[in-house]
N, CA, C and O atoms as CSV, one atom per row, in Angstrom:
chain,resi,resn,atom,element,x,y,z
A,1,UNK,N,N,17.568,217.118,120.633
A,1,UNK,CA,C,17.293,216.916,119.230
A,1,UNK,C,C,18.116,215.735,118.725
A,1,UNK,O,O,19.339,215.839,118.812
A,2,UNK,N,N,17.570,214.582,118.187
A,2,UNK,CA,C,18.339,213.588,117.463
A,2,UNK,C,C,19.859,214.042,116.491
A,2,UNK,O,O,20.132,215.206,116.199
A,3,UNK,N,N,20.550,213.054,116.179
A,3,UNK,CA,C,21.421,213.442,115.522
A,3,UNK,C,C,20.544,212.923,114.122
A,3,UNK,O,O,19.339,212.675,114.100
A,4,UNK,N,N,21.506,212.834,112.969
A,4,UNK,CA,C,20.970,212.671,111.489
A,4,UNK,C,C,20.828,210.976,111.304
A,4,UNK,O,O,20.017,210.171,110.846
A,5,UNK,N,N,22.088,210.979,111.932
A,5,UNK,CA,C,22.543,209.304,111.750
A,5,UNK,C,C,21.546,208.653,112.727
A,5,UNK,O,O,21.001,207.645,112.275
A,6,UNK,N,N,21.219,208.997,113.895
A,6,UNK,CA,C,19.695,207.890,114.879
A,6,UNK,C,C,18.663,208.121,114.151
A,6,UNK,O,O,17.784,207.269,114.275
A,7,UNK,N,N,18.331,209.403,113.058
A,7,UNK,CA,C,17.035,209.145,112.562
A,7,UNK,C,C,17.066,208.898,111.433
A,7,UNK,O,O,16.005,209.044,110.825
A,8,UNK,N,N,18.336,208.397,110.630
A,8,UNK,CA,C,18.014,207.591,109.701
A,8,UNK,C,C,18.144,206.405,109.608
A,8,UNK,O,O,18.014,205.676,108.625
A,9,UNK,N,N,18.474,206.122,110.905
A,9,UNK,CA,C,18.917,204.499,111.407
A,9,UNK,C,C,17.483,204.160,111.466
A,9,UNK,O,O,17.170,203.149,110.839
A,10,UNK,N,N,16.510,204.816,112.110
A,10,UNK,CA,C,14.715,204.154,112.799
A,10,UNK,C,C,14.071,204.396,111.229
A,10,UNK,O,O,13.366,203.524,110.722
A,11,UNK,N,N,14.253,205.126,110.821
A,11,UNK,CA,C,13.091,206.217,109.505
A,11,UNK,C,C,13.531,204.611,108.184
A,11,UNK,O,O,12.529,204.026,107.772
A,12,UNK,N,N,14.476,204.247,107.834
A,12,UNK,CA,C,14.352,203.482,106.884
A,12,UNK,C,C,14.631,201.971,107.316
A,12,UNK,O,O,15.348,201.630,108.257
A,13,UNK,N,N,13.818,200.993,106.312
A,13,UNK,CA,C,13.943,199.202,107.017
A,13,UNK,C,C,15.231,199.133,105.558
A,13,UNK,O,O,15.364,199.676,104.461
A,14,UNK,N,N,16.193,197.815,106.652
A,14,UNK,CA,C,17.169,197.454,105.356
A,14,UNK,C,C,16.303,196.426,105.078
A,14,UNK,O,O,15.668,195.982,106.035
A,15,UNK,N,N,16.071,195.788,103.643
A,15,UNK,CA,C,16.526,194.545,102.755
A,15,UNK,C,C,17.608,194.052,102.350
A,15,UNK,O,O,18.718,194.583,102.293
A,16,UNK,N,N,17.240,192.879,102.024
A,16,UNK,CA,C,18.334,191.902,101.628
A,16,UNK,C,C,17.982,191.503,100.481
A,16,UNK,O,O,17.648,190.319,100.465
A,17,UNK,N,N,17.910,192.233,99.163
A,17,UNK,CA,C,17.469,191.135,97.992
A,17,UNK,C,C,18.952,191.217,97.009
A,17,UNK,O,O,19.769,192.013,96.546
A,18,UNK,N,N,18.518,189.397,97.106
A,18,UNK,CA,C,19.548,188.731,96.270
A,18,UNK,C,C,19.411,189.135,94.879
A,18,UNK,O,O,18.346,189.333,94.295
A,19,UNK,N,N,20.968,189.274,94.244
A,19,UNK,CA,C,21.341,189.231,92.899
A,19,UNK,C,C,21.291,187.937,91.631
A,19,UNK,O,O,20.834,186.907,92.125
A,20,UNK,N,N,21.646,187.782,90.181
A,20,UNK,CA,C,21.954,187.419,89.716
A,20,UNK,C,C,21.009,186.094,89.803
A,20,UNK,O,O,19.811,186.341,89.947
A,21,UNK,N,N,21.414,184.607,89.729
A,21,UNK,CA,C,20.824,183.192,89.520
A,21,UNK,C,C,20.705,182.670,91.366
A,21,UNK,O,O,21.050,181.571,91.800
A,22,UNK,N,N,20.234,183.605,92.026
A,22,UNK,CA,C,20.278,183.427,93.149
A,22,UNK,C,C,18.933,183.840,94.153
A,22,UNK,O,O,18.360,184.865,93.782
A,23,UNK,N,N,18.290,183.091,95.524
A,23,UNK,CA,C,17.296,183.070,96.503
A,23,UNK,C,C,17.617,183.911,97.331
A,23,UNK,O,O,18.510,184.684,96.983
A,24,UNK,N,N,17.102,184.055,98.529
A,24,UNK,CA,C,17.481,184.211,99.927
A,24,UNK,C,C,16.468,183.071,100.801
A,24,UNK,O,O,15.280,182.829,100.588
A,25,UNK,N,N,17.278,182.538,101.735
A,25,UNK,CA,C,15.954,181.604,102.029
A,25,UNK,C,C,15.931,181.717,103.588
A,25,UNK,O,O,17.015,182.157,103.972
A,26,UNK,N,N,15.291,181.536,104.351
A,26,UNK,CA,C,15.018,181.461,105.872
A,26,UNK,C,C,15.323,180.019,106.142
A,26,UNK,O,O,14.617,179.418,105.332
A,27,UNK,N,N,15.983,179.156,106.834
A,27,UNK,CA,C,15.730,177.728,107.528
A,27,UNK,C,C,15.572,177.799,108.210
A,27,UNK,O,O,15.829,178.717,108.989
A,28,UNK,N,N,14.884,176.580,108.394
A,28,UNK,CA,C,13.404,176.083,109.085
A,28,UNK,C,C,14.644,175.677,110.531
A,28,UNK,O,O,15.851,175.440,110.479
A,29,UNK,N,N,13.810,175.733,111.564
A,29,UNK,CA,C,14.834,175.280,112.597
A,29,UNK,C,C,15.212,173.916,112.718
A,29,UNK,O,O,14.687,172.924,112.212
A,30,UNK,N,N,16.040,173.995,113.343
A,30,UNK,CA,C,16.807,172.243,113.496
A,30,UNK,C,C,15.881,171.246,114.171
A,30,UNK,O,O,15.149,171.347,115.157
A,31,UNK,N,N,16.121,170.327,113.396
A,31,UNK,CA,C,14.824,169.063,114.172
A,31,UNK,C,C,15.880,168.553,115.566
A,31,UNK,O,O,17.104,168.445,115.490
A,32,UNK,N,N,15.198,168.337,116.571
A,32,UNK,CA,C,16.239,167.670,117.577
A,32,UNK,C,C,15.900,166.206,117.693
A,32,UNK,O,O,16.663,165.458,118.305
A,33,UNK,N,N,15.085,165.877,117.283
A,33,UNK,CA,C,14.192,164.205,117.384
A,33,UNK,C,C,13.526,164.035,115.948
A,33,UNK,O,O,13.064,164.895,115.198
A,34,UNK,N,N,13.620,162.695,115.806
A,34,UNK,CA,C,12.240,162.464,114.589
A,34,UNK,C,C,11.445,162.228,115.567
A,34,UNK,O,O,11.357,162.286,116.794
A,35,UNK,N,N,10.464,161.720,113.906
A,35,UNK,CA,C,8.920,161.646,114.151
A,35,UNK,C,C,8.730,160.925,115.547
A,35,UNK,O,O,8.032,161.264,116.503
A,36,UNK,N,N,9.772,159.550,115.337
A,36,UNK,CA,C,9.664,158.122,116.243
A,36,UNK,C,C,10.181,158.376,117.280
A,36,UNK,O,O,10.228,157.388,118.012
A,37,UNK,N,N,10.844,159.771,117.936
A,37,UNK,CA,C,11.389,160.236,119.175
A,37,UNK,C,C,13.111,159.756,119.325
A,37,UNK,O,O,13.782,159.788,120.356
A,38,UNK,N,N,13.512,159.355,118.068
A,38,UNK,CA,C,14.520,159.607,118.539
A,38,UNK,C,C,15.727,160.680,118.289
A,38,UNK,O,O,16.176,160.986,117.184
A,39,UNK,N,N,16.191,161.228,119.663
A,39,UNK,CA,C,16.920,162.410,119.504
A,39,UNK,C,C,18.309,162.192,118.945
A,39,UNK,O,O,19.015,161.184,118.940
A,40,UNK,N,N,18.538,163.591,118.407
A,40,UNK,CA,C,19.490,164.047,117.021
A,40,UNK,C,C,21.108,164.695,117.850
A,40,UNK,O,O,21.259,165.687,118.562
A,41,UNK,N,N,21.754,164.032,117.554
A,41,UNK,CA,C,23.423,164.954,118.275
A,41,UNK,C,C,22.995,166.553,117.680
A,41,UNK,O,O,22.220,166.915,116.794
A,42,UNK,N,N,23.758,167.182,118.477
A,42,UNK,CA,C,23.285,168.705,118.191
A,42,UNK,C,C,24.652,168.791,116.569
A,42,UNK,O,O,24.375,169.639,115.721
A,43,UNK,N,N,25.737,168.064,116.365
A,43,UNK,CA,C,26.493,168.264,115.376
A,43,UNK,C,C,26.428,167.540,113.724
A,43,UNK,O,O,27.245,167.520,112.804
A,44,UNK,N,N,24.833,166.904,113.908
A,44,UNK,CA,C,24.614,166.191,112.655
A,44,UNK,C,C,24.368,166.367,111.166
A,44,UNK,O,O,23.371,166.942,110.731
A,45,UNK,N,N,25.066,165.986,110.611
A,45,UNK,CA,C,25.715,166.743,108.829
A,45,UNK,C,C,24.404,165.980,108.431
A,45,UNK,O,O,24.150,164.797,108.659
A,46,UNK,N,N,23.513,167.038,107.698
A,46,UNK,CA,C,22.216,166.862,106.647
A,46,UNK,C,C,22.719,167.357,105.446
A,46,UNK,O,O,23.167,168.496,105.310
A,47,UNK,N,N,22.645,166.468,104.531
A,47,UNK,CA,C,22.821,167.111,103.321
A,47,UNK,C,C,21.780,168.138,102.598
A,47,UNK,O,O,21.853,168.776,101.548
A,48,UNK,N,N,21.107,168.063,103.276
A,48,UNK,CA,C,19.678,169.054,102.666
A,48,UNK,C,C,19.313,169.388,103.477
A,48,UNK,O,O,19.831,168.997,104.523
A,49,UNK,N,N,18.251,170.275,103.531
A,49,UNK,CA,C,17.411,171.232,104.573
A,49,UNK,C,C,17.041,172.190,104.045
A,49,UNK,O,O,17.438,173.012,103.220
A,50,UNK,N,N,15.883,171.902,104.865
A,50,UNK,CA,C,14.452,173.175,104.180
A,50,UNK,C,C,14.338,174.470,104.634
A,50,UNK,O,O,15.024,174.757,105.615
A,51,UNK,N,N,13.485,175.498,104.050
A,51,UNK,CA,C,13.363,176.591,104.530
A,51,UNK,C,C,12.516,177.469,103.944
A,51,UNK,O,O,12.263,176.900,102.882
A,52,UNK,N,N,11.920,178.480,103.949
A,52,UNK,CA,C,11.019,179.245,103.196
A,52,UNK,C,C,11.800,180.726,102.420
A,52,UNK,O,O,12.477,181.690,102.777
A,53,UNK,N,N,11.378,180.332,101.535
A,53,UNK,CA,C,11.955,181.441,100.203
A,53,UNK,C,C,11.483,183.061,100.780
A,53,UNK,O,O,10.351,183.543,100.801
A,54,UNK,N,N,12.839,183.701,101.242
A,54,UNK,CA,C,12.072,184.947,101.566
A,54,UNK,C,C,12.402,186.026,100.564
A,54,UNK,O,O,11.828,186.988,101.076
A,55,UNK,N,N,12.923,186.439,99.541
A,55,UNK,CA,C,13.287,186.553,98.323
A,55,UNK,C,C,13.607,186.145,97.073
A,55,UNK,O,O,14.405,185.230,97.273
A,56,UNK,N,N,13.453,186.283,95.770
A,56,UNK,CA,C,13.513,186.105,94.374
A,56,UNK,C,C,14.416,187.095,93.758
A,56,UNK,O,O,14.216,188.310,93.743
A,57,UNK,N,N,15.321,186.539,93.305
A,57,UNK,CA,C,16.459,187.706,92.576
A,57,UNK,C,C,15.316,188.037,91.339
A,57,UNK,O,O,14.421,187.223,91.111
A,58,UNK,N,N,15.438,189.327,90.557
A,58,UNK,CA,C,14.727,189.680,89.343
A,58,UNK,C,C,14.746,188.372,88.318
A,58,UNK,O,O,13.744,187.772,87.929
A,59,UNK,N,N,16.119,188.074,87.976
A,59,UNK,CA,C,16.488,187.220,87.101
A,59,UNK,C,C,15.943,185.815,87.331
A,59,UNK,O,O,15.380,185.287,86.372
A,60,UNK,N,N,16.035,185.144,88.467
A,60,UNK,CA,C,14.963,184.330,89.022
A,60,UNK,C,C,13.603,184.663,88.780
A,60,UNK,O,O,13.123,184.653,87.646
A,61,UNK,N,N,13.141,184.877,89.521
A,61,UNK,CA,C,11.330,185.656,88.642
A,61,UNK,C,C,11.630,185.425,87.297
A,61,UNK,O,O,11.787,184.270,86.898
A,62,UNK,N,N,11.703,186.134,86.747
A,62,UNK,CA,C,11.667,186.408,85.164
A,62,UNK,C,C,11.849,184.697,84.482
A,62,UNK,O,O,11.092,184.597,83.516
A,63,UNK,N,N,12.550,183.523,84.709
A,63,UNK,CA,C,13.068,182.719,84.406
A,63,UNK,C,C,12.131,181.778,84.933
A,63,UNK,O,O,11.924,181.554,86.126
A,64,UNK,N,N,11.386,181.057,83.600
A,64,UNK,CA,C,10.182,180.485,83.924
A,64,UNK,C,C,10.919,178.450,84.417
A,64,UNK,O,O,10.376,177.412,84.793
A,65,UNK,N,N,12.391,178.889,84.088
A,65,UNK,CA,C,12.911,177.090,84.529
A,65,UNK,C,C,12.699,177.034,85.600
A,65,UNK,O,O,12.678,175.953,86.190
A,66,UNK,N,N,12.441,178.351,86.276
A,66,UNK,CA,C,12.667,177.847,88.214
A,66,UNK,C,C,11.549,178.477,88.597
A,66,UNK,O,O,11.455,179.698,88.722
A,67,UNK,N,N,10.499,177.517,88.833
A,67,UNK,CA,C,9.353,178.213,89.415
A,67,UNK,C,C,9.549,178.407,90.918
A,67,UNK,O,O,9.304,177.453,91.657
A,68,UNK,N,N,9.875,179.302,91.312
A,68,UNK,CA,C,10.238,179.551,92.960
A,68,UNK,C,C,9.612,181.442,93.006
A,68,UNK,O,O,9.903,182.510,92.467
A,69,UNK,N,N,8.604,180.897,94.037
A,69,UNK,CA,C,8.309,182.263,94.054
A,69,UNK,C,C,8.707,182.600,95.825
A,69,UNK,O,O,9.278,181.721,96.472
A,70,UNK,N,N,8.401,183.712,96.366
A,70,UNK,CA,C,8.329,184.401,97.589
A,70,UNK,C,C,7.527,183.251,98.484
A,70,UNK,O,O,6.513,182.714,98.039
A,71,UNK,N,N,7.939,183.009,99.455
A,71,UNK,CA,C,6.874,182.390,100.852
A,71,UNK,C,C,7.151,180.585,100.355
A,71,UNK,O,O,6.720,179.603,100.960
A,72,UNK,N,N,8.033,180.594,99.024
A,72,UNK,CA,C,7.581,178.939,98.860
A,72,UNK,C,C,8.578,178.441,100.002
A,72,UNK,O,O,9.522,179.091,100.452
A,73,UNK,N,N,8.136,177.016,100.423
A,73,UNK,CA,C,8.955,176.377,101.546
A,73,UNK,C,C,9.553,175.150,100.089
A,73,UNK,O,O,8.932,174.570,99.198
A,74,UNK,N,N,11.414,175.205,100.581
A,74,UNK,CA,C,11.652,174.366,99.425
A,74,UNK,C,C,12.770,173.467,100.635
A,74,UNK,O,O,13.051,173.633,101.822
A,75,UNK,N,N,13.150,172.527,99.618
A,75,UNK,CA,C,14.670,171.832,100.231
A,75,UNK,C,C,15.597,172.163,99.133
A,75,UNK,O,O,15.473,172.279,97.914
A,76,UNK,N,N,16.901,172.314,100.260
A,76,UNK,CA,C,17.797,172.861,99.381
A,76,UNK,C,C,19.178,172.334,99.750
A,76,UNK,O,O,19.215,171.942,100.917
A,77,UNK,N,N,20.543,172.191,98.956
A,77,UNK,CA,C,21.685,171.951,99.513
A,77,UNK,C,C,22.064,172.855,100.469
A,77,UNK,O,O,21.321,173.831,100.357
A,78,UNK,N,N,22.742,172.990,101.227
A,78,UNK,CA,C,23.284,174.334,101.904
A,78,UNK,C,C,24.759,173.947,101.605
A,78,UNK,O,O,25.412,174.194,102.619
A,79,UNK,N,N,25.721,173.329,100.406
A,79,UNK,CA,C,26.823,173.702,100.752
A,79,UNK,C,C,27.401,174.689,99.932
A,79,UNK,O,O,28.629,174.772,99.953
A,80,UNK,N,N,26.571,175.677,99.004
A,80,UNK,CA,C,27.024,176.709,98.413
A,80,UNK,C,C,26.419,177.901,99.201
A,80,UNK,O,O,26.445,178.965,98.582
A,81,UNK,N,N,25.866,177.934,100.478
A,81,UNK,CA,C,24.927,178.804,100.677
A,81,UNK,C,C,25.333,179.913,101.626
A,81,UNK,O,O,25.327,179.391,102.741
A,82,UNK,N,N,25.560,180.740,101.696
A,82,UNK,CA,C,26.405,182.106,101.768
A,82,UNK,C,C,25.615,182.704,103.252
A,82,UNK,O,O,24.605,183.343,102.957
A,83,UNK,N,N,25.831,182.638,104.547
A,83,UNK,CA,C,25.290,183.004,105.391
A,83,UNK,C,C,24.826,184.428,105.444
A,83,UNK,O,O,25.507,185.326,104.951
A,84,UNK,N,N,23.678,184.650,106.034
A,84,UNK,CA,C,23.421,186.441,106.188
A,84,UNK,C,C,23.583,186.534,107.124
A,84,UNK,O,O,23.183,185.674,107.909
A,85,UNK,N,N,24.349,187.781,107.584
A,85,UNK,CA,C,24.030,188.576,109.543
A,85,UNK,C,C,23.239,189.279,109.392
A,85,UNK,O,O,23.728,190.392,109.195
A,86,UNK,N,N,22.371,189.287,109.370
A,86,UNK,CA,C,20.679,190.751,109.347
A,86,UNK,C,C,19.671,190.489,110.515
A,86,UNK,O,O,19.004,189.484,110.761
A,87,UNK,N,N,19.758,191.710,111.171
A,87,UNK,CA,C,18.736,191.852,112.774
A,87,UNK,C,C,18.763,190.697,113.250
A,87,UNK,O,O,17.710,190.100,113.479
A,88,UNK,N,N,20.494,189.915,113.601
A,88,UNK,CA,C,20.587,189.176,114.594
A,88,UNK,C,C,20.077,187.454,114.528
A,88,UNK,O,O,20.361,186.535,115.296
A,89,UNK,N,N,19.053,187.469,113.046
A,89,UNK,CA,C,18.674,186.238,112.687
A,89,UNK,C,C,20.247,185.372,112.123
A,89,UNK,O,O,20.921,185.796,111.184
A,90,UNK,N,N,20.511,184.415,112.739
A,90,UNK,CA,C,21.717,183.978,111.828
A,90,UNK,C,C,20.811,182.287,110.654
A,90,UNK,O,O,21.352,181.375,110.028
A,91,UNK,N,N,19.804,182.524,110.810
A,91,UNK,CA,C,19.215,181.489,109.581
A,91,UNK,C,C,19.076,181.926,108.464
A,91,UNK,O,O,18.356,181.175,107.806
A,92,UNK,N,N,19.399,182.744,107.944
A,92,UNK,CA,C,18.946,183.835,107.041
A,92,UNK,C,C,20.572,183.204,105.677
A,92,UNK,O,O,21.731,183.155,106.090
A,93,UNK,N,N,20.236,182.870,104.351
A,93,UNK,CA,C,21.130,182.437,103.571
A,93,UNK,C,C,20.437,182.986,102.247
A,93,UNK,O,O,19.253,183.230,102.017
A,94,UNK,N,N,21.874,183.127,101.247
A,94,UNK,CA,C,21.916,183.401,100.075
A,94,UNK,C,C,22.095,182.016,99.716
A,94,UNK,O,O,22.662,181.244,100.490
A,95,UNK,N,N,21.574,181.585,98.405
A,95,UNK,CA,C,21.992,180.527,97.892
A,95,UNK,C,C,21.859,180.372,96.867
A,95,UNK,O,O,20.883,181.043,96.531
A,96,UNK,N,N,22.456,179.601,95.646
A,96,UNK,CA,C,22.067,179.814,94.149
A,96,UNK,C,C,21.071,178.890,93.753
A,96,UNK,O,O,21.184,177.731,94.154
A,97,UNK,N,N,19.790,179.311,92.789
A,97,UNK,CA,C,18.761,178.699,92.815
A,97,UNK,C,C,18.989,177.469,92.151
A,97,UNK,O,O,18.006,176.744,92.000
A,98,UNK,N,N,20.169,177.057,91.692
A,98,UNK,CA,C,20.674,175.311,91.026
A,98,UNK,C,C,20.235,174.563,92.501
A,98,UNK,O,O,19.681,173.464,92.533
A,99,UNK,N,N,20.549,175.281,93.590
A,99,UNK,CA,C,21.010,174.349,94.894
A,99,UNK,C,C,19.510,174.009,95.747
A,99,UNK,O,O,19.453,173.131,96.608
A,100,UNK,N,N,18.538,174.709,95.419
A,100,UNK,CA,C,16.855,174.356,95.220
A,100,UNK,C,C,17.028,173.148,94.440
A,100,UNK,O,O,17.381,173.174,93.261
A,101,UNK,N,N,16.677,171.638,95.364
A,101,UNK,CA,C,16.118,170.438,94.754
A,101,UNK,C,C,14.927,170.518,95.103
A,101,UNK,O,O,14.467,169.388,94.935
A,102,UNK,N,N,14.245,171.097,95.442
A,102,UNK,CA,C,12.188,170.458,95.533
A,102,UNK,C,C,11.568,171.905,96.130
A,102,UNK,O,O,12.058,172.630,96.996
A,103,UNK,N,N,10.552,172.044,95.510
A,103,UNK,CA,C,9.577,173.201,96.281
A,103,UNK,C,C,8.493,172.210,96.507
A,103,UNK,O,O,8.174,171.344,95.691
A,104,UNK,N,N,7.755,172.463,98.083
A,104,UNK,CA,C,6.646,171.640,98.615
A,104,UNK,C,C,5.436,172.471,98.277
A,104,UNK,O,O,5.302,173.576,98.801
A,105,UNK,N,N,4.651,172.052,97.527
A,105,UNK,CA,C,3.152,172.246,97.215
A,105,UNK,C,C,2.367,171.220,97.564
A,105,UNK,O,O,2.660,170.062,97.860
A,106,UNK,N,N,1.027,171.939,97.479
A,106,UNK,CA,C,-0.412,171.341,98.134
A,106,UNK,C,C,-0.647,170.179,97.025
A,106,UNK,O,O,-0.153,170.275,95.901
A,107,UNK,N,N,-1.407,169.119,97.409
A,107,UNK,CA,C,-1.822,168.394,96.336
A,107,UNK,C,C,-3.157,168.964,95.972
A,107,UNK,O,O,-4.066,169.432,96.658
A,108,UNK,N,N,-3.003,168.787,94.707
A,108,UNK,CA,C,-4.417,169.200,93.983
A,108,UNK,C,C,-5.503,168.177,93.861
A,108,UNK,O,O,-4.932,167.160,93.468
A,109,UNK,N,N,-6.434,167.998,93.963
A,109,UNK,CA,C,-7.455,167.421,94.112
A,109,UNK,C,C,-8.386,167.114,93.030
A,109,UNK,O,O,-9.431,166.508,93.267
């Protein structure tokens, strides 16, 4: 017979949703080359980098200055951006939605 603690470890999924003026975002993996083939030192300081919005704090939502919803792919600073450890992903960041410079949308036609 299971103990209490293995079946409430499988029976519930954790989340991660961010608080207060703040995202959670996924980044996008590291480019090792551009477009033109040429390859990248594995230790190279980007001031920006993209990633897809995998959470919206309430207060975000609600706050029509920052249109950032769920699934958007944005660029962002990462030097306020608060690492997550969750199921082993280490791309996984908190960050405050000031530090969102651009969300990428479709052109409209």
């Amino acid at each position: 017979m299971p103990s209490e603690d293995s079946t409430r470890k499988t029976s519930k999924l954790e989340v991660v949703e961010p608080i207060g003026d703040r995202v959670l975002i996924r980044k996008d993996d590291d480019k090792k080359q551009t477009k033109q083939g040429i390859h990248l030192p594995d230790k190279i300081e980007i001031p920006t980098i993209t990633g897809r919005v995998v959470a919206v704090s309430a207060k975000v939502e609600a706050d029509t200055d920052y249109p950032i919803k769920k699934y958007d792919r944005v660029l962002f600073n990462p030097k306020h951006a608060v690492p997550v450890e969750f199921e082993g992903d280490n791309r996984l960041f908190v960050i405050p939605v000031e530090d969102v410079v651009a969300v990428f949308r479709k052109a409209e036609e």
